[in-house]
py3Dmol code that shows the C-alpha trace and the ligand (Angstrom):
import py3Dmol

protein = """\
ATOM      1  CA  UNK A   1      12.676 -13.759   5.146  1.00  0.00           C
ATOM      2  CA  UNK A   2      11.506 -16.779   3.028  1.00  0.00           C
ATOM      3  CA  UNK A   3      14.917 -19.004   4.229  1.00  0.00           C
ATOM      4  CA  UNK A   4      14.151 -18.001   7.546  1.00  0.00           C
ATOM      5  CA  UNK A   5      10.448 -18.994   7.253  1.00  0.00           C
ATOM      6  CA  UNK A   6      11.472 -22.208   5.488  1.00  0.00           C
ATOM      7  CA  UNK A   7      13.913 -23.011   8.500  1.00  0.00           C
ATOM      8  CA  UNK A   8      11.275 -22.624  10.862  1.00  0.00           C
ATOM      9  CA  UNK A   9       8.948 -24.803   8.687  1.00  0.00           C
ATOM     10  CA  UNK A  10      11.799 -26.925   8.767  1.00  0.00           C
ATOM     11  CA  UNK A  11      12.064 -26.736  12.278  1.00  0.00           C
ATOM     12  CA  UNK A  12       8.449 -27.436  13.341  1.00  0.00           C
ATOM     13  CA  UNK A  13       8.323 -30.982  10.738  1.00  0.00           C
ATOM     14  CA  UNK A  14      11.103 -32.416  13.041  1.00  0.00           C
ATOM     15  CA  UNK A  15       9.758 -31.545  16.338  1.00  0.00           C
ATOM     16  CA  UNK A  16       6.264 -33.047  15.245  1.00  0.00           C
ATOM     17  CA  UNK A  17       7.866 -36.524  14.087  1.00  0.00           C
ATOM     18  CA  UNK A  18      10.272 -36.242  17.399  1.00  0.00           C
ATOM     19  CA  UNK A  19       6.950 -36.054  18.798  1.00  0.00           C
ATOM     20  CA  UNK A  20       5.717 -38.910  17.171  1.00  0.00           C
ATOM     21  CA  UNK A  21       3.388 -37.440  14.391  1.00  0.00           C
ATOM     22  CA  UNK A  22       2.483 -39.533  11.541  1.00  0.00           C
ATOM     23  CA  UNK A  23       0.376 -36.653   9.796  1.00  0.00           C
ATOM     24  CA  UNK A  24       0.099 -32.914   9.669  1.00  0.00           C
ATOM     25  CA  UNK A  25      -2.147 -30.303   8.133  1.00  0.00           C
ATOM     26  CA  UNK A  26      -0.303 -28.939   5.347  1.00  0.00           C
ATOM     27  CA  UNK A  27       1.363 -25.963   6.686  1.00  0.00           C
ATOM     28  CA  UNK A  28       0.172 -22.478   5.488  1.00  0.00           C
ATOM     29  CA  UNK A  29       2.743 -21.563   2.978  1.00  0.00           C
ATOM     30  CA  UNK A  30       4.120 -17.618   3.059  1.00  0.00           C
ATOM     31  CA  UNK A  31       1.734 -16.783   0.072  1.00  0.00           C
ATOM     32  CA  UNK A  32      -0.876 -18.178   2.167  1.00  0.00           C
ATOM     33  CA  UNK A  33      -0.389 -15.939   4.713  1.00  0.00           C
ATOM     34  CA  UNK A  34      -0.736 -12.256   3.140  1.00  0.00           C
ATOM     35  CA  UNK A  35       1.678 -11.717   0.824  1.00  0.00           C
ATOM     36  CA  UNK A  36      -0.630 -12.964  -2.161  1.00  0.00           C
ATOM     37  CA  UNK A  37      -2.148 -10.350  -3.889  1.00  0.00           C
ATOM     38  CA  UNK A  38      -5.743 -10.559  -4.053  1.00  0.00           C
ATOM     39  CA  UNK A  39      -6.361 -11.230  -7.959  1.00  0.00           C
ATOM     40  CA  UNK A  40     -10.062 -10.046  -7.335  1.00  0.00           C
ATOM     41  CA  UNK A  41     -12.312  -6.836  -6.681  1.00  0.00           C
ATOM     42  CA  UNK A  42     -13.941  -8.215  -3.305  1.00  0.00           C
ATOM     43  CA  UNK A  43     -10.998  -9.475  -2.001  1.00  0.00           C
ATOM     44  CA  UNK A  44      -9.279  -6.389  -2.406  1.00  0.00           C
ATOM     45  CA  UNK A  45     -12.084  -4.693  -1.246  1.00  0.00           C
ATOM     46  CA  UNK A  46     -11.839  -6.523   1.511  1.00  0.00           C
ATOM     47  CA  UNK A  47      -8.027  -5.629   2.107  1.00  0.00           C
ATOM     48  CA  UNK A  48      -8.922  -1.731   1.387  1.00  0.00           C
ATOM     49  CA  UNK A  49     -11.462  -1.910   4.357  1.00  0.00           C
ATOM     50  CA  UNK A  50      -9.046  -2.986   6.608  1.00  0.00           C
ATOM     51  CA  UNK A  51      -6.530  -1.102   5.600  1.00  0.00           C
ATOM     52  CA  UNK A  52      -5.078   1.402   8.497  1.00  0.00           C
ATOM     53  CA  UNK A  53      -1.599   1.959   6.934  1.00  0.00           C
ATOM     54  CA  UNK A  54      -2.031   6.015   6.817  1.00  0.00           C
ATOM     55  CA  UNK A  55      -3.459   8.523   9.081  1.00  0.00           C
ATOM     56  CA  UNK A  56      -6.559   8.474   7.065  1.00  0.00           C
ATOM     57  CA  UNK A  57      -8.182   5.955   8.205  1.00  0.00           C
ATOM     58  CA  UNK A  58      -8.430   7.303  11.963  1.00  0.00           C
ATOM     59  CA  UNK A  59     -10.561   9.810  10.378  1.00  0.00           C
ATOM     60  CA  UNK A  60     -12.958   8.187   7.627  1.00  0.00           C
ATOM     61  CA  UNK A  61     -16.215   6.916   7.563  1.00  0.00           C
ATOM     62  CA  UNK A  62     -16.179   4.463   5.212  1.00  0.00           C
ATOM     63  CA  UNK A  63     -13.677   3.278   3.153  1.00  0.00           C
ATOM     64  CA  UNK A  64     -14.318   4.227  -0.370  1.00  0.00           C
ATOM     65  CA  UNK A  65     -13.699   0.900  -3.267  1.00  0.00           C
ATOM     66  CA  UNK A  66     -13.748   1.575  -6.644  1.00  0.00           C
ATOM     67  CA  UNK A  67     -17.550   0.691  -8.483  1.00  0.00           C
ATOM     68  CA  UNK A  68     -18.974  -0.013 -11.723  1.00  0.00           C
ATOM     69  CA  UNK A  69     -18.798  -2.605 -14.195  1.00  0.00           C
ATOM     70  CA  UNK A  70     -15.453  -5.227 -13.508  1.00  0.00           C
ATOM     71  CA  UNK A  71     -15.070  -5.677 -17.130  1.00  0.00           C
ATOM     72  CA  UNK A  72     -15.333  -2.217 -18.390  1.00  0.00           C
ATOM     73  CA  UNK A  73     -12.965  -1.302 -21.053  1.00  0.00           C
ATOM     74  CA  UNK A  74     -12.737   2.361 -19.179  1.00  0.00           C
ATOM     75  CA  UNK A  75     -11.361   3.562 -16.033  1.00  0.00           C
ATOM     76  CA  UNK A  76     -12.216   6.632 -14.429  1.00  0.00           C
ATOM     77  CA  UNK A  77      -9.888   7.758 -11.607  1.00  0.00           C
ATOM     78  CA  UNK A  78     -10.306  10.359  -9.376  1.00  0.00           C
ATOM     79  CA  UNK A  79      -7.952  11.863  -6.899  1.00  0.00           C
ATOM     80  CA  UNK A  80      -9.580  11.090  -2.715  1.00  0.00           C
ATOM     81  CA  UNK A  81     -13.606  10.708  -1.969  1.00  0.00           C
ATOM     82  CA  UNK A  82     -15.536  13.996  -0.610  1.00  0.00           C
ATOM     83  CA  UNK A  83     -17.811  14.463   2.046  1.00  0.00           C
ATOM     84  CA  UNK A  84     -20.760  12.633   0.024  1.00  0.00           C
ATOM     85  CA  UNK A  85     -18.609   9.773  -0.829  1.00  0.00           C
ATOM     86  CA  UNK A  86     -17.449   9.459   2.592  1.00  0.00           C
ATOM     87  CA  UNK A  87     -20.838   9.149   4.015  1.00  0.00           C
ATOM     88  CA  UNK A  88     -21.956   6.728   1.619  1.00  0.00           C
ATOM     89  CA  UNK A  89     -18.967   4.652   1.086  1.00  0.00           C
ATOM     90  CA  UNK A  90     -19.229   5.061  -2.501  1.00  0.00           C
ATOM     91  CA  UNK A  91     -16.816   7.122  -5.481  1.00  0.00           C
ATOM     92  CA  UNK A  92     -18.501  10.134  -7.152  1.00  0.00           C
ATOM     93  CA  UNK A  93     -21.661  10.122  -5.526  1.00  0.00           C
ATOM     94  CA  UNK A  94     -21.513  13.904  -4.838  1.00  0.00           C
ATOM     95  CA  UNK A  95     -21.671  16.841  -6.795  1.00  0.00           C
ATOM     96  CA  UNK A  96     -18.133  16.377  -8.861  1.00  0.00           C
ATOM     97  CA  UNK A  97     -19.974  12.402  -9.588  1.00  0.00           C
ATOM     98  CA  UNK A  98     -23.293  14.524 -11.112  1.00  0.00           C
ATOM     99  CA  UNK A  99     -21.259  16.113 -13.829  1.00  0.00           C
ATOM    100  CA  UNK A 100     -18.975  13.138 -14.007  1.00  0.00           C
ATOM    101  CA  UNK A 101     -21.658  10.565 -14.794  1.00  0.00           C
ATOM    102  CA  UNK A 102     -23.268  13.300 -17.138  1.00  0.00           C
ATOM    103  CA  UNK A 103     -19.822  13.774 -19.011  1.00  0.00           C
ATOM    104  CA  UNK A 104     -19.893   9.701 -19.502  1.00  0.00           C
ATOM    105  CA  UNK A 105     -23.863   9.322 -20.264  1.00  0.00           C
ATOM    106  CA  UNK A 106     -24.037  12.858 -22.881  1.00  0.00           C
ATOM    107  CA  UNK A 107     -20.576  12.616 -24.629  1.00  0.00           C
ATOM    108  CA  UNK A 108     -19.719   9.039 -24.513  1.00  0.00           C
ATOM    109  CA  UNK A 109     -23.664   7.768 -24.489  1.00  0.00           C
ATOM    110  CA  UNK A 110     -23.357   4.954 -22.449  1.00  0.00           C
ATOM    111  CA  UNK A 111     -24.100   4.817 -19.037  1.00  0.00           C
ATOM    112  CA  UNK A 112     -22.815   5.129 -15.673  1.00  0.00           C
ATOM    113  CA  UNK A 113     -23.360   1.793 -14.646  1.00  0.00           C
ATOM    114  CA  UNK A 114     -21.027   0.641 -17.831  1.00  0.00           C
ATOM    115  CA  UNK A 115     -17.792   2.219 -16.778  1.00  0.00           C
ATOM    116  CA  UNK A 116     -15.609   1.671 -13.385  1.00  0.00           C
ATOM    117  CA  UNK A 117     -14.899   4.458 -11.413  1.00  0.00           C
ATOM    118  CA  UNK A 118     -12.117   4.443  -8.606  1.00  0.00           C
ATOM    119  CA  UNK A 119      -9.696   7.115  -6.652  1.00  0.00           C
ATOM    120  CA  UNK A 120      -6.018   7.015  -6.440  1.00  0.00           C
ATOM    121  CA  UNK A 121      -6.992   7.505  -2.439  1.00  0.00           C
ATOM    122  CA  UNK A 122      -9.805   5.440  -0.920  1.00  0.00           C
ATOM    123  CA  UNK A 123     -10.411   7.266   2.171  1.00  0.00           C
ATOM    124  CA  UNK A 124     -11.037  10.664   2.376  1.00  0.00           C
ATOM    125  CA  UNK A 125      -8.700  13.433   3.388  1.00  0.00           C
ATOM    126  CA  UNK A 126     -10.071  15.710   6.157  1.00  0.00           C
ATOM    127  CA  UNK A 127     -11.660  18.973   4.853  1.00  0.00           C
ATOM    128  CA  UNK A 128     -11.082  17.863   1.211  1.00  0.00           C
ATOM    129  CA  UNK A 129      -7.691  18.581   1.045  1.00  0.00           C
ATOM    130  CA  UNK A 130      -5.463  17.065  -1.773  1.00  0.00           C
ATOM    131  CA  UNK A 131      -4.077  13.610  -0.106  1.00  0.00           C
ATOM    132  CA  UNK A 132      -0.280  14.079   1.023  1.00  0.00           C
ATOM    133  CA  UNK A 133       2.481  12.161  -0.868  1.00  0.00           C
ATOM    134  CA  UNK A 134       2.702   9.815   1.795  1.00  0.00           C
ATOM    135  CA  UNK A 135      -1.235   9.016   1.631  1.00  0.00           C
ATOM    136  CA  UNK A 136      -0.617   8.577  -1.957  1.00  0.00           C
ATOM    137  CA  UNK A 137       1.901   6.351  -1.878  1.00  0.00           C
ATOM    138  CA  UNK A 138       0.717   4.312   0.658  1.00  0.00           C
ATOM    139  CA  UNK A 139      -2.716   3.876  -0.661  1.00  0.00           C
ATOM    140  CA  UNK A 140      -1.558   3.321  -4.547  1.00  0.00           C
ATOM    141  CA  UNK A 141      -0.850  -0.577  -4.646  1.00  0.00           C
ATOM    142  CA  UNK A 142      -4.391  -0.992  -4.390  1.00  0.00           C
ATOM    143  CA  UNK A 143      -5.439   1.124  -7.315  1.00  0.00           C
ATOM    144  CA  UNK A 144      -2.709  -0.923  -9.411  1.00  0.00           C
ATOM    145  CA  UNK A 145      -3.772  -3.786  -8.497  1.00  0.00           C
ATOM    146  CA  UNK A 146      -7.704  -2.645  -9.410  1.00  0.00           C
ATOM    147  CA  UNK A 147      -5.902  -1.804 -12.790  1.00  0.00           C
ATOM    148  CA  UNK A 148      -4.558  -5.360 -13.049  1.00  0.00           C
ATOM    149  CA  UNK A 149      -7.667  -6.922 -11.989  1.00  0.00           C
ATOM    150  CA  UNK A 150      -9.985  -4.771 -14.807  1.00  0.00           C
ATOM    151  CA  UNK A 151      -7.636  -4.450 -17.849  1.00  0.00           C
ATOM    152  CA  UNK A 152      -9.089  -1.604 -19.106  1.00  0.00           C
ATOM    153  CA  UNK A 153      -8.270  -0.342 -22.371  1.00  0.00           C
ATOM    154  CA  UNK A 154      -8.390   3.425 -21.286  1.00  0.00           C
ATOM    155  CA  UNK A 155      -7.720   4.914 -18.063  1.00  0.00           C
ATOM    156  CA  UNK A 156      -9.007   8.633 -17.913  1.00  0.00           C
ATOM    157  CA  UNK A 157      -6.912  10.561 -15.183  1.00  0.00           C
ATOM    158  CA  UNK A 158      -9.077  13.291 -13.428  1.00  0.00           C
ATOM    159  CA  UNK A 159      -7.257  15.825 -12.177  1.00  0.00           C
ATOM    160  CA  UNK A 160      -3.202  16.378 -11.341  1.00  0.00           C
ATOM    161  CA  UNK A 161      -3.268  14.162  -8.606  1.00  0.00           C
ATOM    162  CA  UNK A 162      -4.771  11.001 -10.596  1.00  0.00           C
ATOM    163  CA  UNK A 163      -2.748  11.461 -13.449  1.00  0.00           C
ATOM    164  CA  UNK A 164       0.864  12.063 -11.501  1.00  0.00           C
ATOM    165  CA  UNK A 165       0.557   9.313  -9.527  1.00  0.00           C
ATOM    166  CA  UNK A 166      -0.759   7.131 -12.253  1.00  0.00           C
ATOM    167  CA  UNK A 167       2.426   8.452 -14.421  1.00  0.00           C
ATOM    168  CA  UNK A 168       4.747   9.335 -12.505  1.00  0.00           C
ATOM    169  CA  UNK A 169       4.710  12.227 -15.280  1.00  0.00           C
ATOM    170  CA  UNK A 170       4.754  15.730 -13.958  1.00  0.00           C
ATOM    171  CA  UNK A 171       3.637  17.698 -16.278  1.00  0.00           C
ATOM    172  CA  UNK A 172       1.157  20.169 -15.548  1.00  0.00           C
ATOM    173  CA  UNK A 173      -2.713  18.863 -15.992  1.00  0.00           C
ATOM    174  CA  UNK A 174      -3.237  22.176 -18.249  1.00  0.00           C
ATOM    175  CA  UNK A 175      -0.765  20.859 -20.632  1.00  0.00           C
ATOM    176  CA  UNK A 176      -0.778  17.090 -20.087  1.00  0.00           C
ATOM    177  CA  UNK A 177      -4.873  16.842 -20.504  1.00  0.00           C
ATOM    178  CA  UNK A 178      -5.769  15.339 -23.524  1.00  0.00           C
ATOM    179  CA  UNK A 179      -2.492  13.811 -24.569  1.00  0.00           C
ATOM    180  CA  UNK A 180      -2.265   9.808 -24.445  1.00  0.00           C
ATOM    181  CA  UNK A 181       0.365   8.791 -21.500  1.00  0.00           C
ATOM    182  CA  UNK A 182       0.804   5.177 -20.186  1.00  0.00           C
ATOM    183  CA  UNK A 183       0.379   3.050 -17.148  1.00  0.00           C
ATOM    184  CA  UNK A 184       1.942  -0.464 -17.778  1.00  0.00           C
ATOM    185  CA  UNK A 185       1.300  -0.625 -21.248  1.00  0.00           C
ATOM    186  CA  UNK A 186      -2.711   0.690 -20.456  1.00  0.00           C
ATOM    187  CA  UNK A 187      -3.335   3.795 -22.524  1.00  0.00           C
ATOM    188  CA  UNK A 188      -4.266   7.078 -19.946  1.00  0.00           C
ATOM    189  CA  UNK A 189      -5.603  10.483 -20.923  1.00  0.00           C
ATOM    190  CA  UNK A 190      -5.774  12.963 -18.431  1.00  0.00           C
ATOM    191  CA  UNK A 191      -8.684  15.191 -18.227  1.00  0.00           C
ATOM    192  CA  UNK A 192      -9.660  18.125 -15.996  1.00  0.00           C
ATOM    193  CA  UNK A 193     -11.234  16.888 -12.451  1.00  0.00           C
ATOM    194  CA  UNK A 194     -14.817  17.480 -12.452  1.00  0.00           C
ATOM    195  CA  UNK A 195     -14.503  19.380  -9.005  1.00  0.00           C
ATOM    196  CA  UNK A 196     -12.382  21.935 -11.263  1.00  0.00           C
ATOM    197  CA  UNK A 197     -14.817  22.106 -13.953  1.00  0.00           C
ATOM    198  CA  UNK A 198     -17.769  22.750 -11.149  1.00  0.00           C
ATOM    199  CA  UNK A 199     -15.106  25.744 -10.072  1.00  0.00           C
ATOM    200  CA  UNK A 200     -14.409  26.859 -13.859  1.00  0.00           C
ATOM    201  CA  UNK A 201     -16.807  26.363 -16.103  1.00  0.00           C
ATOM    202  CA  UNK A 202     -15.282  27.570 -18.766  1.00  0.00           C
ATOM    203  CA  UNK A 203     -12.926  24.834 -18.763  1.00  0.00           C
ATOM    204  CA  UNK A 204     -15.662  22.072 -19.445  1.00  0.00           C
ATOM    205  CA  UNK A 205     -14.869  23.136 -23.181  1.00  0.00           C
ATOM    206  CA  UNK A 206     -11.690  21.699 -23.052  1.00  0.00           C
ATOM    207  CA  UNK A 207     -12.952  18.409 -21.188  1.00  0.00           C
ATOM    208  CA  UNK A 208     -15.230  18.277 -23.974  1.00  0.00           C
ATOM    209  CA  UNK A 209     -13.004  17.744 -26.101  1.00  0.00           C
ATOM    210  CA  UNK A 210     -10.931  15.429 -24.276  1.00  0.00           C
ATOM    211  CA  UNK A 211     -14.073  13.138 -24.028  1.00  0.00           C
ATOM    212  CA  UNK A 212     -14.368  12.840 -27.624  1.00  0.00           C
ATOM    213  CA  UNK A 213     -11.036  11.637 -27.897  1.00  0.00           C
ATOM    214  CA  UNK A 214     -11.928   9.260 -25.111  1.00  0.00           C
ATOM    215  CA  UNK A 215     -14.717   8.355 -26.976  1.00  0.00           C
ATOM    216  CA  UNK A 216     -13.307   7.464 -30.496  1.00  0.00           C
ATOM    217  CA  UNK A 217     -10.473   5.607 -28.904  1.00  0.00           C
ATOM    218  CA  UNK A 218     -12.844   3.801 -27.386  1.00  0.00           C
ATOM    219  CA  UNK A 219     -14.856   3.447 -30.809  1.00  0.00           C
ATOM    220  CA  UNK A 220     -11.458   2.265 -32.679  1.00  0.00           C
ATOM    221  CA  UNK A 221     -11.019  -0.746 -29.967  1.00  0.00           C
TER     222      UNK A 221
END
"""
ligand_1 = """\
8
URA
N -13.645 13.540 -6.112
C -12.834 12.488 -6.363
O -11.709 12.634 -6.792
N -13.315 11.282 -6.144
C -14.534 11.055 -5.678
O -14.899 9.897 -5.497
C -15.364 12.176 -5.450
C -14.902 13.406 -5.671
"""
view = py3Dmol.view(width=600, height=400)
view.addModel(protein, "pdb")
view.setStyle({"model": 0}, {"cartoon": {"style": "trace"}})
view.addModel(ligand_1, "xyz")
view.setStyle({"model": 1}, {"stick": {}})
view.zoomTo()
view.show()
């Protein structure tokens, strides 16, 4: 592909001085046109919201981009948006985001608005089911790259689905949660999703206690 594209560069120099050309624009080089990857949030924001690769976006609303602080030293990631997010365009926003944001703002004690939260999928599949492997796949370069563009030092996994295709581990979330995993070097703990603790309350004392060790990691950085 690139020798081709450089022969054709080649190619279009010597016509333009058979022509008679003394100057040129440079031409666009083949980072120039797309394959670069955007190194920050809005441009890949930008690249998420015109993103049609999967069958997902025939069927969204809105596009749904990670939000939050760009320099937090935690990631939240959630599995696809809901209904709510949908709507609004924005990650936890619903009724999963309530108990999220009071997980972050009562056990950690610092707010919302100081974290990042983001989704392994960024539009939402229809009737909330889990996003196919396909979905997945397609739609994870842009969470890595939101992971290269943060740095966080933490990365907590919500659910299966976040922390699979974060780790390509398969262990089940019931016996991976609270154990430290990795993501290119970047330290992840899976945790219960919120949407399971709304379903099984008795599981938030578990979470609990994975947010503590969340929390003195984060103390020890
Ligand atoms: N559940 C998720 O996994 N992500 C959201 O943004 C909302 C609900």
């Amino acid at each position: 592909m690139h020798r081709l594209y450089s022969a054709l560069q080649l190619k279009k120099l010597l016509i333009q001085k058979a022509l008679g050309e003394t100057y040129t624009q440079p031409l666009p080089t083949l980072q120039e046109k797309s394959t670069a990857l955007p190194t920050s949030l809005d441009k890949l924001k930008e690249l998420c919201n015109n993103c049609y690769l999967c069958e997902l976006s025939k069927s969204r609303k809105k596009v749904v981009f990670g939000k939050g602080n760009p320099k937090s030293d935690i990631l939240f990631i959630g599995e696809a948006p809901g209904a709510t997010e949908d709507s609004v365009g924005e990650p936890f926003v619903g009724r999963a985001g309530e108990l999220l944001t009071k997980m972050i703002e009562n056990v950690l004690n610092r707010p919302r608005s100081s974290v990042y939260l983001s989704n392994i999928v960024k539009c939402r599949p229809p009737n909330n089911r889990a996003p196919t492997p396909k979905e997945a796949l397609t739609c994870r370069p842009y969470i890595f790259q939101e992971i290269e563009i943060i740095k966080p030092k933490l990365i907590v996994a919500l659910g299966a689905t976040a922390f699979n295709y974060l780790t390509n581990d398969t262990t089940p979330i019931s016996k991976a949660r609270g154990h430290f995993f990795t993501h290119n070097d970047i330290k992840v703990i899976p945790t219960f999703h919120p949407s399971y603790l709304l379903r099984n309350p008795s599981a938030k004392k578990e979470a609990y206690s994975d947010m503590l060790k969340v929390k003195n990691f984060l103390a020890q950085q």
